[in-house]
C-alpha positions as CSV (number, residue, x, y, z in Angstrom):
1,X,-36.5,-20.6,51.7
2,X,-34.3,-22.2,54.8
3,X,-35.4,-19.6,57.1
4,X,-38.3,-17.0,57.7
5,X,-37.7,-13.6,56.2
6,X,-39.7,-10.3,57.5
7,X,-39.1,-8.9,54.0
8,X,-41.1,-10.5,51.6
9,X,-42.9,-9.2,48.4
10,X,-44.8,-12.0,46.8
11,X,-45.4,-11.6,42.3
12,X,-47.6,-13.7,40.2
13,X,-47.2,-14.5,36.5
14,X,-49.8,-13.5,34.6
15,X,-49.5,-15.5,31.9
16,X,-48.0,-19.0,33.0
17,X,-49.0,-20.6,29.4
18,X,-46.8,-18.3,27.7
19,X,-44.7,-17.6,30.1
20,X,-42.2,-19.8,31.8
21,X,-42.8,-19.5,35.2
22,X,-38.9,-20.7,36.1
23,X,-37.7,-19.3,33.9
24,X,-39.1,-15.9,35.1
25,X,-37.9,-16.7,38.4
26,X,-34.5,-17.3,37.5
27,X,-33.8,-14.5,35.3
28,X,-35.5,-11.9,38.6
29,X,-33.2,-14.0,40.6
30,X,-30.3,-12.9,38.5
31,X,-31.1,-9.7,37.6
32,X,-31.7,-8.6,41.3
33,X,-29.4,-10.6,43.0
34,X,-26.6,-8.1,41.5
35,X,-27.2,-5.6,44.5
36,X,-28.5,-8.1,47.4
37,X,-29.5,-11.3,48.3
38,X,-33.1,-12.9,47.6
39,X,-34.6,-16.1,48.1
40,X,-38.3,-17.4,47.0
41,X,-40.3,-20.4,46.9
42,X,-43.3,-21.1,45.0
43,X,-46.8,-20.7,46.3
44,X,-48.5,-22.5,43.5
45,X,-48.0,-22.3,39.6
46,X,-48.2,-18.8,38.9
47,X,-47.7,-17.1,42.2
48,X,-43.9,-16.5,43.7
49,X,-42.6,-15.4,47.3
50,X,-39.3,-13.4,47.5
51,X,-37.7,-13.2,50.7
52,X,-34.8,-10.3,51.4
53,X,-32.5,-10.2,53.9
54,X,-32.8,-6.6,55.0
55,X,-35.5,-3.9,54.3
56,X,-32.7,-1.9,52.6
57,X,-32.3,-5.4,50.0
58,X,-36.0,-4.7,49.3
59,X,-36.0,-1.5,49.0
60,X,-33.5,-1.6,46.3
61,X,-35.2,-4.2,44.3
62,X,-38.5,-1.8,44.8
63,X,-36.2,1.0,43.1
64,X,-34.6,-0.5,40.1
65,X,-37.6,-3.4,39.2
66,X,-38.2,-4.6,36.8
67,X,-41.9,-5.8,37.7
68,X,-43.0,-7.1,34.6
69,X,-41.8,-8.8,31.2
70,X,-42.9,-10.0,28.1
């Protein structure tokens, strides 16, 4: 991220040898990024920081999801 967000939710895949982690990423990215903008950076290999711009950004992406795949 190029700067500090206050509203951050972190997500881990569980899975990173079936899933791909990127991949994941990318498509979340995509998905949320329809209603507000979101950033991350990854903490490791199977753990992932989201940053939001506003609490009302994160709230939304709280609302609609989705919080896991297959």
């Amino acid at each position: 991220m190029s700067h500090r967000h206050t509203h951050e939710e972190k997500g881990r895949v569980t899975n990173s040898t079936v899933q791909n982690p990127r991949a994941l990423v990318e498509y979340m990215i995509q998905f949320w990024s329809q209603n507000c903008r979101v950033t991350y950076r990854a903490l490791g290999r199977e753990t992932i920081q989201f940053g939001f711009e506003s609490e009302r950004d994160l709230q939304a992406v709280l609302r609609r999801g989705p919080f896991h795949f297959k």
